[in-house]
C-alpha positions in Angstrom: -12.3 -55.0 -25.5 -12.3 -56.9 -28.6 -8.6 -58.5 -30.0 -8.3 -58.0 -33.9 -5.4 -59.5 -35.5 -3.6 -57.7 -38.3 -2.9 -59.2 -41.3 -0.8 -56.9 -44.2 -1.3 -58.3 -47.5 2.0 -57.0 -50.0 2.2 -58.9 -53.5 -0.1 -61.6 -52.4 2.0 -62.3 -49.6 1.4 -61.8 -45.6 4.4 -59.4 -44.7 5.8 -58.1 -41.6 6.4 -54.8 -41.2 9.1 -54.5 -38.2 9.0 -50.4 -38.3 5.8 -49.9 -40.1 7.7 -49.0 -43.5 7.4 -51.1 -47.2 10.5 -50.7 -47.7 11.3 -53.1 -44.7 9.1 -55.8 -45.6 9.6 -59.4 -44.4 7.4 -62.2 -46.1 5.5 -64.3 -43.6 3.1 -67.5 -44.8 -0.2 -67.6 -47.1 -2.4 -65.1 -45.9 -4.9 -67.1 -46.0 -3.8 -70.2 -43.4 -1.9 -67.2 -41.4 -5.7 -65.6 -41.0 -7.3 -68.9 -40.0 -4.6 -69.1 -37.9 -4.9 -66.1 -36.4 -8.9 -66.9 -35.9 -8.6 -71.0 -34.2 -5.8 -69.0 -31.8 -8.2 -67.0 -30.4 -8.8 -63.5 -32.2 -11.8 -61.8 -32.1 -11.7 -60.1 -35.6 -8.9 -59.6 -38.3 -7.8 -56.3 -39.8 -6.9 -56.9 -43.3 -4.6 -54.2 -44.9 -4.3 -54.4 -48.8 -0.6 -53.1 -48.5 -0.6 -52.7 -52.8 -3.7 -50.8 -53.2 -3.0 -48.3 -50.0 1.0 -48.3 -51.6 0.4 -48.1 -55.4 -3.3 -48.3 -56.1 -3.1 -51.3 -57.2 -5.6 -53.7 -56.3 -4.6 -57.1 -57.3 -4.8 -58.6 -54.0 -8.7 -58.0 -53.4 -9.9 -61.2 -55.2 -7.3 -63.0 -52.4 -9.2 -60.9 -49.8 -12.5 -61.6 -50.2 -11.2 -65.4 -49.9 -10.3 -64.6 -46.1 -12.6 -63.1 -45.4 -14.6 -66.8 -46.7 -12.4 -68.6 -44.7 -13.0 -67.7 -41.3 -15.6 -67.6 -39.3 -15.4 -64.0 -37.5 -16.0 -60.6 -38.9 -13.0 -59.0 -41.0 -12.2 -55.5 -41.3 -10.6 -54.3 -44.2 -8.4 -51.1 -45.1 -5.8 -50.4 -47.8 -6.7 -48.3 -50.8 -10.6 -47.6 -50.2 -10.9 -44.2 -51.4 -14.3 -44.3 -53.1 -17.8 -45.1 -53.0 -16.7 -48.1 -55.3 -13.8 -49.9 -53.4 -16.1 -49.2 -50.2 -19.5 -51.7 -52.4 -16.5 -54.2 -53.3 -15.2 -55.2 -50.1 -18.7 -54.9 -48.0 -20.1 -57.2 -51.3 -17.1 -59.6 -50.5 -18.4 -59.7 -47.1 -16.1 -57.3 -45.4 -17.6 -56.8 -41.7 -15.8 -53.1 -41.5 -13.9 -50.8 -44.1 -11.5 -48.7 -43.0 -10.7 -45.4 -44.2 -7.3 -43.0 -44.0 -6.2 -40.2 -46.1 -9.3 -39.7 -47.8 -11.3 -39.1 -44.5 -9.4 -36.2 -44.1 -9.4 -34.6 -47.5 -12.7 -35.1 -48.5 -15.1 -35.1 -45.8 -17.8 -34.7 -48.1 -16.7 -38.3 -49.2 -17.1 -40.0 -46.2 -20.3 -38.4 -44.7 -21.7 -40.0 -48.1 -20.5 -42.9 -47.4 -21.6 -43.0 -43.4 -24.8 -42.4 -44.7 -25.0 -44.7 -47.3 -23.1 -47.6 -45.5 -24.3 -47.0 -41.5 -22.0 -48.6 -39.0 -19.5 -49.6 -42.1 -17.2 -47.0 -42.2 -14.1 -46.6 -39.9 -11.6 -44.3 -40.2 -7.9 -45.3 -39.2 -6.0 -41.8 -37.8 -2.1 -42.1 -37.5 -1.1 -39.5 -34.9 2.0 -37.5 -34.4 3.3 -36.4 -30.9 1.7 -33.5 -31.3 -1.7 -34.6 -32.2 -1.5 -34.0 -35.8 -2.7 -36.0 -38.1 0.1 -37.7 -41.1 -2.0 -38.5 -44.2 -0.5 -40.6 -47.5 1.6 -43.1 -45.2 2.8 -40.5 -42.7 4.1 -38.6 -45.8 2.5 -35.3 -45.5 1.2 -33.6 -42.7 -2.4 -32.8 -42.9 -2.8 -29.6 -41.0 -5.3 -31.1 -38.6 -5.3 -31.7 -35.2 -7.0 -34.7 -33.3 -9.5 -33.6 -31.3 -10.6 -31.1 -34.2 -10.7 -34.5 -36.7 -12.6 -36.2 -33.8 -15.5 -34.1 -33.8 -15.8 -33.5 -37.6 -15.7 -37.4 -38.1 -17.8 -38.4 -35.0 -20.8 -36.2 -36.6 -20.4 -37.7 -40.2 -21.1 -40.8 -38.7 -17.9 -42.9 -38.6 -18.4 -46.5 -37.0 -15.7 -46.1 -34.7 -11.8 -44.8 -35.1 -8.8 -46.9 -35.3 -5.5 -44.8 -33.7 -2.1 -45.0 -34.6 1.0 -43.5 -33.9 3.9 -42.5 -36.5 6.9 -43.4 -36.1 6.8 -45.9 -33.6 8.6 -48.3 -33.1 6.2 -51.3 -31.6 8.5 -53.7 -30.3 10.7 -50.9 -28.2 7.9 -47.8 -27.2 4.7 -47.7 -25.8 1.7 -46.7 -26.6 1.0 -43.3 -26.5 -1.6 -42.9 -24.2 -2.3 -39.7 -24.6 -4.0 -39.7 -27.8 -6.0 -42.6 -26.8 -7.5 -40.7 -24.2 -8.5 -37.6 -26.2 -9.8 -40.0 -28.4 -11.9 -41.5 -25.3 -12.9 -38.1 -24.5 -13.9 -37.2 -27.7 -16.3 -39.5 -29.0 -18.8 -41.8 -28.4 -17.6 -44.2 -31.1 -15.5 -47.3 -30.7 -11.7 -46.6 -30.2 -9.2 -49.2 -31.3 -5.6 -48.8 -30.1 -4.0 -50.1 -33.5 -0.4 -49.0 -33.1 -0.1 -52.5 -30.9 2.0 -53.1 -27.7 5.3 -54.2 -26.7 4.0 -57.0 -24.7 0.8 -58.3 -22.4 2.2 -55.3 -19.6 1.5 -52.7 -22.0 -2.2 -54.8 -23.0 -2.9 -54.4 -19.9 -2.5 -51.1 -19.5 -4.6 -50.6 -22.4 -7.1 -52.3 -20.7 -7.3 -50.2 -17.4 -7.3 -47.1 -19.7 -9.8 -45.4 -19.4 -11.5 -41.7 -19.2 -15.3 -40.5 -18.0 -16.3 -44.2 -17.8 -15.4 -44.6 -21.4 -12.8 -47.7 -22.3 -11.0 -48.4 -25.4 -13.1 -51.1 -27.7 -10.3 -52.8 -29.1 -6.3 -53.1 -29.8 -5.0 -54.3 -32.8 -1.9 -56.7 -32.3 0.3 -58.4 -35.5 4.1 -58.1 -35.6 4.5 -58.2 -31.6 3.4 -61.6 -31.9 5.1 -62.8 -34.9 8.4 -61.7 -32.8 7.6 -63.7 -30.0 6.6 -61.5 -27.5 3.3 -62.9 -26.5 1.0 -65.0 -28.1 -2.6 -64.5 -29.1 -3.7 -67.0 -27.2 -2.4 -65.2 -23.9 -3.8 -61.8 -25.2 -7.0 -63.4 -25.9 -7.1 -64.3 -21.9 -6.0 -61.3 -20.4 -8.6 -59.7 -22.3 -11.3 -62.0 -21.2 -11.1 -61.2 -17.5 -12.2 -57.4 -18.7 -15.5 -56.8 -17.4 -16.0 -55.1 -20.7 -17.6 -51.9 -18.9 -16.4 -49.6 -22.3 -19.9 -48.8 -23.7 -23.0 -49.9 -25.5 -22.4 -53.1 -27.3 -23.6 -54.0 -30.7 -23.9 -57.8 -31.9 -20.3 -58.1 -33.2 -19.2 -57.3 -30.2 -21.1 -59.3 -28.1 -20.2 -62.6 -30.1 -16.6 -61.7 -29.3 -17.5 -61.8 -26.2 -19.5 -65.0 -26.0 -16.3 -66.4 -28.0 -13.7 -65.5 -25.5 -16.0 -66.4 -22.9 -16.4 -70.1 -24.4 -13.0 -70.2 -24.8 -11.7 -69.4 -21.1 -15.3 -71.3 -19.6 -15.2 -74.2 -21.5 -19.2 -73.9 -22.4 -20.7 -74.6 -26.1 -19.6 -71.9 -28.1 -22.5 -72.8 -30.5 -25.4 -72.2 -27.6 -23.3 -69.2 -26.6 -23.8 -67.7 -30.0 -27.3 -68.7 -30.3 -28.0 -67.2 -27.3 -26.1 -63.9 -28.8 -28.2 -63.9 -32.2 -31.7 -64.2 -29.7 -30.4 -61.3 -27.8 -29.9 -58.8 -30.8 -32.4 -60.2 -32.9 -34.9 -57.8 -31.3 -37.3 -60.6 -30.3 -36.0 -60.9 -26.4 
């Protein structure tokens, strides 16, 4: 179970977002240092949302993106704004790991099985959930009309990389995760399943790390503002997550260095053989 960290980019600013609204925002350090902090803290992989270009399609902050995504030395997700075939060639050209893809996956499915098919294993696509299942689209805004386990399916064939789920409305710092939609997720698809809503504290990690459904376990959690409030650090997530035998499904090679990374990390050994030993593994020589 890899740990990304989030990092929401507003005016070329890192910004907190205490109940997941613009309107709220609270200016945090250089995005930049704050994402190599992040990284030497222990994080697996950083989520990068462009707040501007998901907000106001405007993309002045992407330039400053592809400059984190230089800095640091693990793979970077990115989300915010990618709504076509265009936005999707910037950021992977920039060196983005993962895009991630909302609204857009949902309107114009058409859209993104291009894309999967152009871009395979590139293409996420981040669902915000309501209690019942259905899916919010434009920033929980509207309602879509679509149900979870129906999106799942149609998705899953087009050939999404994996699915990030979160849940509108929540309040992070006072609810819990809703479990519920994570396992339908589980039980859905074959594909990676990040819990990005994030957790209250390392009780509710934990529970995301026991969850799990047909012998199918959650591939990641996405953690941000719980951490800026001081309830946990990313160095204590990063070792409750690295005593998970990581039984979740087939591995590919960015997971395995984050594996080999929390592994040096907690063992002490030489990160740099570690990853060697990663690159030999997957370079289809073994």
């Amino acid at each position: 179970m890899d740990l990304y960290a989030r990092v929401n980019v507003l005016d070329g600013k890192a910004v907190r977002l205490p109940r997941g609204e613009l309107s709220g925002a609270m200016p945090l350090d250089d995005p930049v240092e704050r994402s190599r902090g992040w990284v030497a803290r222990g994080a697996d992989l950083l989520h990068i949302v462009d707040l501007d270009a998901a907000a106001y399609d405007d993309y002045r902050n992407r330039d400053l993106i592809a400059e984190i995504i230089a800095s640091v030395s693990v793979p970077v997700q990115v989300g915010g704004g990618v709504r076509s075939p265009k936005e999707v060639e910037r950021l992977l050209e920039a060196g983005a790991w993962r895009v991630t893809m909302g609204t857009v996956a949902i309107i114009d499915q058409v859209l993104l099985w291009d894309l999967c098919r152009e871009h395979p294993g590139r293409i996420v696509v981040s669902l915000d959930v309501r209690l019942d299942e259905e899916i919010a689209i434009k920033g929980w805004t509207s309602n879509s009309g679509r149900f979870l386990e129906e999106v799942l399916i149609e998705l899953s064939a087009a050939g999404a990389a994996g699915f990030m789920v979160a849940e509108v409305g929540r309040d992070v710092l006072l609810e819990p995760p809703d479990y519920d939609s994570l396992r339908t997720a589980l039980s859905m698809v074959e594909q990676p399943v990040i819990a990005a809503g994030g957790v209250r504290d390392l009780a509710d990690l934990k529970a995301l790390t026991e969850l799990e459904v047909a012998g199918r376990r959650l591939g990641g959690v996405v953690v941000g503002r719980e951490v800026s409030a001081g309830r946990f650090t990313i160095e204590q997530a990063a070792a409750l997550l690295s005593g998970v035998d990581g039984a979740g499904g087939p591995w590919d090679a960015m997971s395995l260095r984050a594996a080999a990374r929390r592994y040096g990390r907690v063992a002490g050994s030489n990160g740099g053989a570690v990853e060697e030993f990663v690159a030999w593994l997957t370079s289809g020589e073994t």
